[in-house]
C-alpha positions in Angstrom: 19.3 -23.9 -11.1 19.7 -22.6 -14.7 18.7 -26.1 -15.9 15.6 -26.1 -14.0 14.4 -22.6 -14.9 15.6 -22.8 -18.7 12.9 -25.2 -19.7 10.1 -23.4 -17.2 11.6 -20.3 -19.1 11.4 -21.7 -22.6 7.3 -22.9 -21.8 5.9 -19.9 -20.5 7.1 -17.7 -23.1 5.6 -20.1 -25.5 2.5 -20.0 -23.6 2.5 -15.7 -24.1 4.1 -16.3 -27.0 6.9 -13.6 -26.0 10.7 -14.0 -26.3 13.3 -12.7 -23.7 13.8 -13.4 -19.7 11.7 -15.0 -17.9 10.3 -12.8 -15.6 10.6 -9.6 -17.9 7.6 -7.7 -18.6 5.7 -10.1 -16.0 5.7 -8.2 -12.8 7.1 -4.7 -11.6 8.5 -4.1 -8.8 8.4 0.2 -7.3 10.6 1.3 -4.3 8.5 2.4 -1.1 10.3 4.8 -0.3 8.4 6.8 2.9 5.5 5.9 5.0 3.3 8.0 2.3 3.8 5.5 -0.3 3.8 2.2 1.9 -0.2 3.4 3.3 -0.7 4.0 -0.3 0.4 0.8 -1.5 -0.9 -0.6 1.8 -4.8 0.9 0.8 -4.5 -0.3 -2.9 -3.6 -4.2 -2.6 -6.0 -4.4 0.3 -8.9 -2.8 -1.8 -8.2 -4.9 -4.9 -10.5 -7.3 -4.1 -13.4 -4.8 -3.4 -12.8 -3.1 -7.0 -12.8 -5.9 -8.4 -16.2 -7.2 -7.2 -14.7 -10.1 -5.6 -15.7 -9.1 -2.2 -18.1 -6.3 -0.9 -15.9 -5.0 1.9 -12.2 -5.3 2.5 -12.6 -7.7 5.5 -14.7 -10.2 3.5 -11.5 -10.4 1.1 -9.2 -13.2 1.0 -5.6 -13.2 1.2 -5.0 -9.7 2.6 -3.1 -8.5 5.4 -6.7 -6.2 6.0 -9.1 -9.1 6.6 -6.1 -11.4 8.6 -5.4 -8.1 10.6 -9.7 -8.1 11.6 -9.4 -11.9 11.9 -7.1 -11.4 14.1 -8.4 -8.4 16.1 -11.9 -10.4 16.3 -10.5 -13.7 18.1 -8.1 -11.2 20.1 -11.5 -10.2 22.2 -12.2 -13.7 23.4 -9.0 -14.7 23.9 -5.6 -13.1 23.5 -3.7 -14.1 20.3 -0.5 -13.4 19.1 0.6 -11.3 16.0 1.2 -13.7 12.9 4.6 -13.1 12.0 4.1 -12.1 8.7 2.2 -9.1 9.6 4.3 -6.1 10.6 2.0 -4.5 13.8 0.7 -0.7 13.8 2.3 1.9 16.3 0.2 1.7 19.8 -1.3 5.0 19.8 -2.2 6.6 23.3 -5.6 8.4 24.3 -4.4 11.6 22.6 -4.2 9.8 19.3 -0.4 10.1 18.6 1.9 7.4 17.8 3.8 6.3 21.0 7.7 6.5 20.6 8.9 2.9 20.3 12.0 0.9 20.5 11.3 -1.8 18.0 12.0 -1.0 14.4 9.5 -3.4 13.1 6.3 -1.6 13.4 4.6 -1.1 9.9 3.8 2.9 10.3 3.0 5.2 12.8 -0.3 5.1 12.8 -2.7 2.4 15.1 -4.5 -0.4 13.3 -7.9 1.5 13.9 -6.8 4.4 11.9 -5.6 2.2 9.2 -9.2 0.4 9.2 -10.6 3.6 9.0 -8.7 4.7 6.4 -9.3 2.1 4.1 -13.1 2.0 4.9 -13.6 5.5 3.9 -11.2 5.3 0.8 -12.9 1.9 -0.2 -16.4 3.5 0.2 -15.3 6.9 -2.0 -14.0 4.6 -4.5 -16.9 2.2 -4.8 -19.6 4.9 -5.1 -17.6 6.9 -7.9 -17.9 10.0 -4.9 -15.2 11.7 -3.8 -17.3 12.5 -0.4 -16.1 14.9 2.4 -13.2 13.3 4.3 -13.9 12.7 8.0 -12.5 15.2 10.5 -11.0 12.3 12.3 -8.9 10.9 9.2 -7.5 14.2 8.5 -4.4 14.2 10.5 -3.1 10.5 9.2 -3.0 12.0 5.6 -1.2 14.9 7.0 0.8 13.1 9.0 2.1 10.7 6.0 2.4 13.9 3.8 -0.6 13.0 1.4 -2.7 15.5 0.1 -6.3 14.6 0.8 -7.9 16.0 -2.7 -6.2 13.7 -4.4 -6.1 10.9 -2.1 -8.8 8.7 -4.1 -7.3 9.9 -7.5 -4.1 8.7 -6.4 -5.1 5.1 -5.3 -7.3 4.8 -8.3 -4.6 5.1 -10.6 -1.7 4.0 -8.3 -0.5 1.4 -11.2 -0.4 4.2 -13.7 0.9 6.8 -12.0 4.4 5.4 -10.4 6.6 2.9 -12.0 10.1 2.2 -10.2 10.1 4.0 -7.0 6.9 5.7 -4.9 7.0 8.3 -2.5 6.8 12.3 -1.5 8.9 14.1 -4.0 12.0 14.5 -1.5 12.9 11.3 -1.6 12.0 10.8 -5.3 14.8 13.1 -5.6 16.8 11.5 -3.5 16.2 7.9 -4.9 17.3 9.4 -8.1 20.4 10.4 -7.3 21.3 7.8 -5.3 20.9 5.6 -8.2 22.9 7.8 -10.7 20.2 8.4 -12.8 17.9 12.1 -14.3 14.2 11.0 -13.4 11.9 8.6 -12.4 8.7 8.2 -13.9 6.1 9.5 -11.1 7.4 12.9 -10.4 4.2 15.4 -11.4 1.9 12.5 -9.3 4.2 12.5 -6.4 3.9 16.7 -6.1 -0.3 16.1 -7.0 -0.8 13.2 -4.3 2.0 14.0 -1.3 3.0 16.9 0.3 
């Protein structure tokens, strides 16, 4: 293996004529820590395409989990279609809007697909327009169930990249993420107490 990456190695670093590992300084990688930061990072990949002008609305995007989940929810109403497997499902949420108890441990977050859409409809929309807008009565209790603190809601997916590094998530587990892993801080602390509860 070192034979075959040594010379891919040795060509892309002349290409960005950079020195060191391969992969260093290339792509990051942050902990997800709670459901908090995984609807955060969920909202900001899926709305990539939209701030960058590629697409006008999330489900006109290609290559997100958003416009395969609508895909999938549209052929769903003529005929029945199973989950792709590389999509994680939403809880099932019953008439009174909470997140059913469920045995199977792979459900993305506990919160239905439909709030999700909503969600990132109504944060896509803020961001696009440059308004911060008044935040739906019926979003409310998602962003206080995931601990996020709607004020800075938009702020917080606007400069996702810049605010966290290594690890995202409510400052508890910040906390705890740093001391499980022996070290003083991680960077992402102040925008942790700003953005979650």
């Amino acid at each position: 293996m070192r034979c075959l990456n040594e010379p891919i190695a040795r060509q892309a670093n002349k290409e960005d004529k950079c020195t060191g590992r391969f992969w260093e300084g290339r792509f990051k990688s942050q902990a997800l820590l709670d459901d908090a930061a995984l609807v955060s990072c969920m909202a900001y990949v899926d709305l990539n395409p939209v701030r960058a002008a590629i697409a006008q609305t999330p489900e006109d995007s290609e290559f997100t989990s958003f416009a395969a989940r609508v895909e999938i929810q549209k052929k769903s109403v003529s005929k029945p279609e199973p989950q792709s497997q590389w999509l994680l499902p939403f809880a099932e949420t019953k008439k009174t809007g909470k997140p059913q108890a469920t045995q199977n441990a792979h459900v993305c977050l506990p919160i239905s697909q439909e709030e999700y859409f909503e969600l990132v409809d109504w944060t896509g929309r803020c961001i696009r327009d440059g308004k911060r807008g008044a935040i739906p009565a019926h979003i409310r209790p998602i962003l206080q169930r995931l601990e996020i603190k709607q004020d800075n809601w938009i702020d917080g997916i606007q400069h996702y990249g810049n605010h966290f590094y290594k690890v995202v998530g409510i400052m508890r587990h910040l906390l705890e993420e740093t001391e499980r892993q022996g070290r003083k801080w991680f960077k992402g602390q102040s925008a942790a107490r700003l953005l979650y509860q």
